[in-house]
C-alpha positions as CSV (number, residue, x, y, z in Angstrom):
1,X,18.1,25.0,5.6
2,X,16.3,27.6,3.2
3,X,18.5,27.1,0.8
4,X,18.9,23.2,0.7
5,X,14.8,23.3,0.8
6,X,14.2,26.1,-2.3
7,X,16.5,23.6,-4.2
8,X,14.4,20.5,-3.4
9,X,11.1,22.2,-4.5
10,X,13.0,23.6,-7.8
11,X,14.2,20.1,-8.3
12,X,17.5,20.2,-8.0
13,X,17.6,17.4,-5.7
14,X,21.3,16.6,-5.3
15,X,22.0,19.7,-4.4
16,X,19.1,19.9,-1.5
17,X,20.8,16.9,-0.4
18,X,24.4,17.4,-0.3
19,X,23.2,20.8,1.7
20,X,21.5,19.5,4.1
21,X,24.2,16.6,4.7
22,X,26.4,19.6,5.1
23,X,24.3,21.2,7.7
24,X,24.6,18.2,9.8
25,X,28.1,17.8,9.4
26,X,28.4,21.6,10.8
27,X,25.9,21.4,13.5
28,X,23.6,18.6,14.8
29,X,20.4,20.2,15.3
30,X,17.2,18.8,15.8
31,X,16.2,20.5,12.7
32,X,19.1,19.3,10.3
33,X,19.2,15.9,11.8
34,X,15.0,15.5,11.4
35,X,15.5,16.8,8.1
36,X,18.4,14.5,6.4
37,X,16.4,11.5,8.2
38,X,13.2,12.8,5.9
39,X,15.9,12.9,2.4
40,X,17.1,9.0,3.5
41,X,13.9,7.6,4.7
42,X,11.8,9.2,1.6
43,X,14.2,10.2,-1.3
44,X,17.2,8.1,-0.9
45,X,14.2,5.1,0.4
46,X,17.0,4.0,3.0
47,X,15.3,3.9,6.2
48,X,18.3,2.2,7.5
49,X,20.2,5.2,7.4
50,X,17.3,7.2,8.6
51,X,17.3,5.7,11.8
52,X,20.5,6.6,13.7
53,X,19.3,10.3,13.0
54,X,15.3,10.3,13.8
55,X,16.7,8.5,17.0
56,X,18.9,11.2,17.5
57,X,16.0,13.4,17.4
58,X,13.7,12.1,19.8
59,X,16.4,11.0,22.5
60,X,16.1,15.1,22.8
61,X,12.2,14.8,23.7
62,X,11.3,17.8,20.6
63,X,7.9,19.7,21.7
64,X,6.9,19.0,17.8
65,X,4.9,16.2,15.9
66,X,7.2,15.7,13.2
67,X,10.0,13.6,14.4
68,X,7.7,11.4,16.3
69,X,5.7,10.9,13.5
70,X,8.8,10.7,11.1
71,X,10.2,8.0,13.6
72,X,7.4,5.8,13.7
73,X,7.3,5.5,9.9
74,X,10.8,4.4,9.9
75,X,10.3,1.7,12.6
76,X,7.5,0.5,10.8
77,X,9.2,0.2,7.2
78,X,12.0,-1.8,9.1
79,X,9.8,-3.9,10.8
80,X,9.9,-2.6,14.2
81,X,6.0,-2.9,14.8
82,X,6.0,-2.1,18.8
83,X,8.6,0.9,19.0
84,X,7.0,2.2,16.2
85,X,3.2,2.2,17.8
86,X,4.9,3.9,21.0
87,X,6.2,6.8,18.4
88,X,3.0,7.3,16.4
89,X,0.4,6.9,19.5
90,X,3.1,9.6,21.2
91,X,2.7,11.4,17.7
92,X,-1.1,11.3,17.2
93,X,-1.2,12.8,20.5
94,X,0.4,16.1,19.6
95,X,-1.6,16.2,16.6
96,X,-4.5,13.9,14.7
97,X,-2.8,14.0,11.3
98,X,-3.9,12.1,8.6
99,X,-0.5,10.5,7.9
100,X,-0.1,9.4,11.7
101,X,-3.6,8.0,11.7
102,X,-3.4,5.9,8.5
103,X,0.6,4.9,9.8
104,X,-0.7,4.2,13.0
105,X,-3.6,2.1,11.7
106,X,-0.8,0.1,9.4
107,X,1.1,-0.9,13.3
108,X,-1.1,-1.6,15.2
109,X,-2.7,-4.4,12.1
110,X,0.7,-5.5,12.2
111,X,0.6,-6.0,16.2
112,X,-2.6,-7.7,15.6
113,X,-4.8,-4.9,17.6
114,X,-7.5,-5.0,14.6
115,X,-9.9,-2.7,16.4
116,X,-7.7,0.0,17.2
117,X,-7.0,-0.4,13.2
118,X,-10.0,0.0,12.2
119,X,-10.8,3.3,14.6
120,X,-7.6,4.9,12.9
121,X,-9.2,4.8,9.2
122,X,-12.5,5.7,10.6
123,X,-11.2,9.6,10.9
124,X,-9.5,9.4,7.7
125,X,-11.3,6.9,5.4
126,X,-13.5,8.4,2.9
127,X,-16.3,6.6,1.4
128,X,-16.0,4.1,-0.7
129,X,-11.8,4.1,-1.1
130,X,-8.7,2.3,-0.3
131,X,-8.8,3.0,3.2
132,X,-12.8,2.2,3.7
133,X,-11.9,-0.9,2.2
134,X,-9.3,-1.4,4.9
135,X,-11.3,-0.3,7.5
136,X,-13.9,-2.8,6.7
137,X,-10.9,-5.7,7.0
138,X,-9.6,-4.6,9.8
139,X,-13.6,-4.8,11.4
140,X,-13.8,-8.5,10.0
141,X,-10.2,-9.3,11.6
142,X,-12.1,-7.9,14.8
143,X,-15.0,-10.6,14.6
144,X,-17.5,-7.6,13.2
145,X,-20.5,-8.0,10.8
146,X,-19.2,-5.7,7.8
147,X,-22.4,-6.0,5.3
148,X,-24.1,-3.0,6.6
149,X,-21.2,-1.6,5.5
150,X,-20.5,-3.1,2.1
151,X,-23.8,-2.1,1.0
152,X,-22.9,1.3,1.5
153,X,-20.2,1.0,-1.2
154,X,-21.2,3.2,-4.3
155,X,-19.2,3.7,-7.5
156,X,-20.8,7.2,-7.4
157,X,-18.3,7.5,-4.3
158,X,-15.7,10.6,-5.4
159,X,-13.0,8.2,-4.1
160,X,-14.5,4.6,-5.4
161,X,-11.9,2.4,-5.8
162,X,-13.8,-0.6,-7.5
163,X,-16.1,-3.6,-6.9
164,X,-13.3,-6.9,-7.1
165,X,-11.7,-5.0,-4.2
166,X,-14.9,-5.8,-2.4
167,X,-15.5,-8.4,-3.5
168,X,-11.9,-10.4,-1.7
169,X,-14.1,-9.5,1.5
170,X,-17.1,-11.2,0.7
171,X,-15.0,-14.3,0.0
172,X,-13.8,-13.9,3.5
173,X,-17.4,-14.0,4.9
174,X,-18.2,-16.7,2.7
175,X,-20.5,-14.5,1.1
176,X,-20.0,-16.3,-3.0
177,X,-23.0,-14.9,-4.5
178,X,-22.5,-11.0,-3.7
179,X,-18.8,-11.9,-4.6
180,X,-19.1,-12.8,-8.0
181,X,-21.9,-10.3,-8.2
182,X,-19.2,-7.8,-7.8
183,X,-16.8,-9.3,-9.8
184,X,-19.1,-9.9,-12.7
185,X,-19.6,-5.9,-12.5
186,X,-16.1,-5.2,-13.5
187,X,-15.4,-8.4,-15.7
188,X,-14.5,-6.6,-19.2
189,X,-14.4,-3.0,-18.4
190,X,-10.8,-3.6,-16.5
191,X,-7.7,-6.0,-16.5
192,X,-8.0,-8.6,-13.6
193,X,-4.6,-9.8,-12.1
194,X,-4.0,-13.4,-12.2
195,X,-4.5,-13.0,-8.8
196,X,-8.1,-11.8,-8.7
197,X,-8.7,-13.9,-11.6
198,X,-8.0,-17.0,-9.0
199,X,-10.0,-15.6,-6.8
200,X,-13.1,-15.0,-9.0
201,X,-12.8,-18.7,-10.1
202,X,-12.6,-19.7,-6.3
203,X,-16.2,-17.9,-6.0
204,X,-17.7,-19.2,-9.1
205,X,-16.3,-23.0,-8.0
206,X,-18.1,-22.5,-4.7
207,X,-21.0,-21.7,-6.1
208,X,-21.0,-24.8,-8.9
209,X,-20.5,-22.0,-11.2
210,X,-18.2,-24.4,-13.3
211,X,-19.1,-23.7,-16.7
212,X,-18.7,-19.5,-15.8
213,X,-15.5,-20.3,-14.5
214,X,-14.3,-22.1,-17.7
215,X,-15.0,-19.3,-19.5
216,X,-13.2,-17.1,-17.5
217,X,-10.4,-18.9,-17.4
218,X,-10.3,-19.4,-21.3
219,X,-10.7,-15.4,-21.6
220,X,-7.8,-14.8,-19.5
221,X,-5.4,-17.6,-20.7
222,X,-6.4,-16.0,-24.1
223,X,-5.0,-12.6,-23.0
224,X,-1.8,-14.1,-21.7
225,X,-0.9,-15.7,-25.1
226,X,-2.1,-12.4,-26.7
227,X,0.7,-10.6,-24.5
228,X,2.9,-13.0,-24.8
229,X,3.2,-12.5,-28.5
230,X,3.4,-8.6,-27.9
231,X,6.5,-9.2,-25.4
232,X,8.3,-11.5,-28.3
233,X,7.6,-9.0,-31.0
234,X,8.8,-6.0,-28.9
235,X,12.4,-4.5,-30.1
236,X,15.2,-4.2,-27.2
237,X,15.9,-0.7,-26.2
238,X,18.6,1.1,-23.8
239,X,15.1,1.4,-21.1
240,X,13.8,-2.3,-22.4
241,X,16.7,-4.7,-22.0
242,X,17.4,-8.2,-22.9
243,X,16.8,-9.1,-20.0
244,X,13.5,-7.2,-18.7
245,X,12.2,-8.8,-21.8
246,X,13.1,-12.4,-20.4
247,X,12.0,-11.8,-17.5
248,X,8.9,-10.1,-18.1
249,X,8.3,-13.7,-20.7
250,X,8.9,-15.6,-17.6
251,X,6.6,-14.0,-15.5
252,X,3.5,-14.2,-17.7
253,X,4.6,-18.0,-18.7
254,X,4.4,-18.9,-15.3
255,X,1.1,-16.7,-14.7
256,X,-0.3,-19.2,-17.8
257,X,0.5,-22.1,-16.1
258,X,-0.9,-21.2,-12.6
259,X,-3.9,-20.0,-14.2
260,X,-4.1,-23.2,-16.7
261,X,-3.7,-25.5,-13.9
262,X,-6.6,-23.7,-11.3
263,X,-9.0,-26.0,-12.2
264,X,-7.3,-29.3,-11.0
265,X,-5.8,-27.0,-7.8
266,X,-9.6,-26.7,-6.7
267,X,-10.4,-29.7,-7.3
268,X,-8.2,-31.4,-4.8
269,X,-8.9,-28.7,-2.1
270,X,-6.6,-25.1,-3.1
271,X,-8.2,-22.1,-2.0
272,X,-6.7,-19.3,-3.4
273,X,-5.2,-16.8,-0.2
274,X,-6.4,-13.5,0.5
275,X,-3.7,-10.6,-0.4
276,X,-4.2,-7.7,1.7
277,X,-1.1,-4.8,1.6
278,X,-1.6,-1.0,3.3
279,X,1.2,-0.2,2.8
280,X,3.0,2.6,5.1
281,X,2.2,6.7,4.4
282,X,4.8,9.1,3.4
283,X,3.6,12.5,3.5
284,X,5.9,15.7,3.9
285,X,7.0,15.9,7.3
286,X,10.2,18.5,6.5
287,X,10.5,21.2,8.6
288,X,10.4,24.9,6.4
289,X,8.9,23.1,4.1
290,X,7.7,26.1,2.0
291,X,5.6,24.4,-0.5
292,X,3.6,22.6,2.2
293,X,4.1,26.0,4.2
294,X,5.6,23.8,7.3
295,X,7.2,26.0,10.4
296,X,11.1,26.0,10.9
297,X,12.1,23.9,14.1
């Protein structure tokens, strides 16, 4: 297992592979098989294949965190919200590690248990970042007033992650002024998804903003058409085919014409959803690990 891992960190990755493969195939440890379930679930991104082998694992009841914890992320990328809490809450137990909390907080949103969600990112959120914003939804999904904490939020926060993110909150609360308040702050200085840009008209509609929003909107049909051009004039390469260029024409066409069309939407009632995606932790969970300095099995 040395071996296969000094060629992983010196990044000769088939190797490291096709070593540890080979280990298994000579002798089904806990060890190998936890380890080849990390290269499928992470490297090769096949948590099917994981599976068999993290199973294989834990059926042997190993006095370590990592296969738990390995497990439970696998369940959860295939969708498997209920064995997976079982793993993780078994997991956290051995050890409160950042990756298990933030996985576990990801399952148990999925199961619908908001609160326990929301107690996860509390350990592990800092101020001000992707997972304080999460925290916060996670709060509202458990019927909690949030404002005392959203005016905490600081962009002088070492992990700020921006006002619009916010701001998707607010809209949820039903809070339109703060919300274009906070979108207004970032209007300009970055590029808002068609997305957000629906959602910013939403908040400005609310509010009888209309002639705001029709600038808006005219700013960010202006862009489209401005990288719609740039997409036509670009030259095909091996890494910029044909098709990628099609497609990518398609897509920002169709982003016109949902954007162009906003304004009759609202008008007959569309409120624009509410996209919220944590999104499942990886983290290096290999046993003799040695760049992370983790302990052999």
């Amino acid at each position: 297992m040395k071996k296969a891992l000094q060629y992983f960190v010196d990044n000769e990755y088939d190797k490291a592979f096709a070593r540890v493969k080979q280990l298994v195939a000579n002798e089904r440890t806990i060890e190998n098989l936890h380890n080849l379930a990390w290269f499928y679930m992470h490297e090769e991104e096949k948590p099917i294949c994981a599976k068999p082998l993290a199973e294989e694992v834990v059926v042997q009841q190993p006095n370590h965190v990592f296969p738990y914890a390995l497990y439970g992320q696998i369940l959860a990328h295939l969708g498997e919200y209920k064995l997976a809490e079982q793993m993780l809450e078994k997991a956290l137990q051995m050890e409160r590690l950042p990756v298990i909390l933030h996985n576990l907080a990801y399952v148990y949103a999925e199961n619908r248990k908001w609160q326990q969600a929301a107690q996860c990112l509390v350990e592990i959120a800092e101020p001000s970042s992707y997972e304080k914003l999460y925290e916060l939804y996670y709060r509202l999904q458990a019927g909690e007033d949030i404002l005392p904490y959203i005016r905490q939020w600081s962009d002088e926060d070492d992990h700020f992650i921006g006002w619009s993110e916010l701001a998707e909150l607010l809209i949820e609360m039903g809070e339109f002024t703060m919300a274009v308040d906070y979108f207004e702050r970032e209007w300009g200085e970055v590029i808002f998804s068609s997305y957000a840009i629906e959602r910013y008209s939403y908040s400005l509609w609310k509010l009888g903003k209309v002639e705001r929003m029709d600038a808006i909107l005219a700013t960010a049909l202006q862009h489209i058409r401005e990288m719609i051009v740039e997409v036509e004039n670009e030259s095909v390469e091996p890494n910029w085919t044909a098709e990628d260029k099609a497609e990518r024409l398609q897509e920002l066409q169709a982003e016109f014409q949902q954007i162009q069309c906003l304004p009759r939407g609202l008008q007959q009632g569309y409120i624009p959803p509410l996209e919220m995606n944590f999104y499942v932790h990886g983290g290096c969970l290999l046993f003799g690990c040695p760049q992370h300095q983790h302990p052999y099995y």
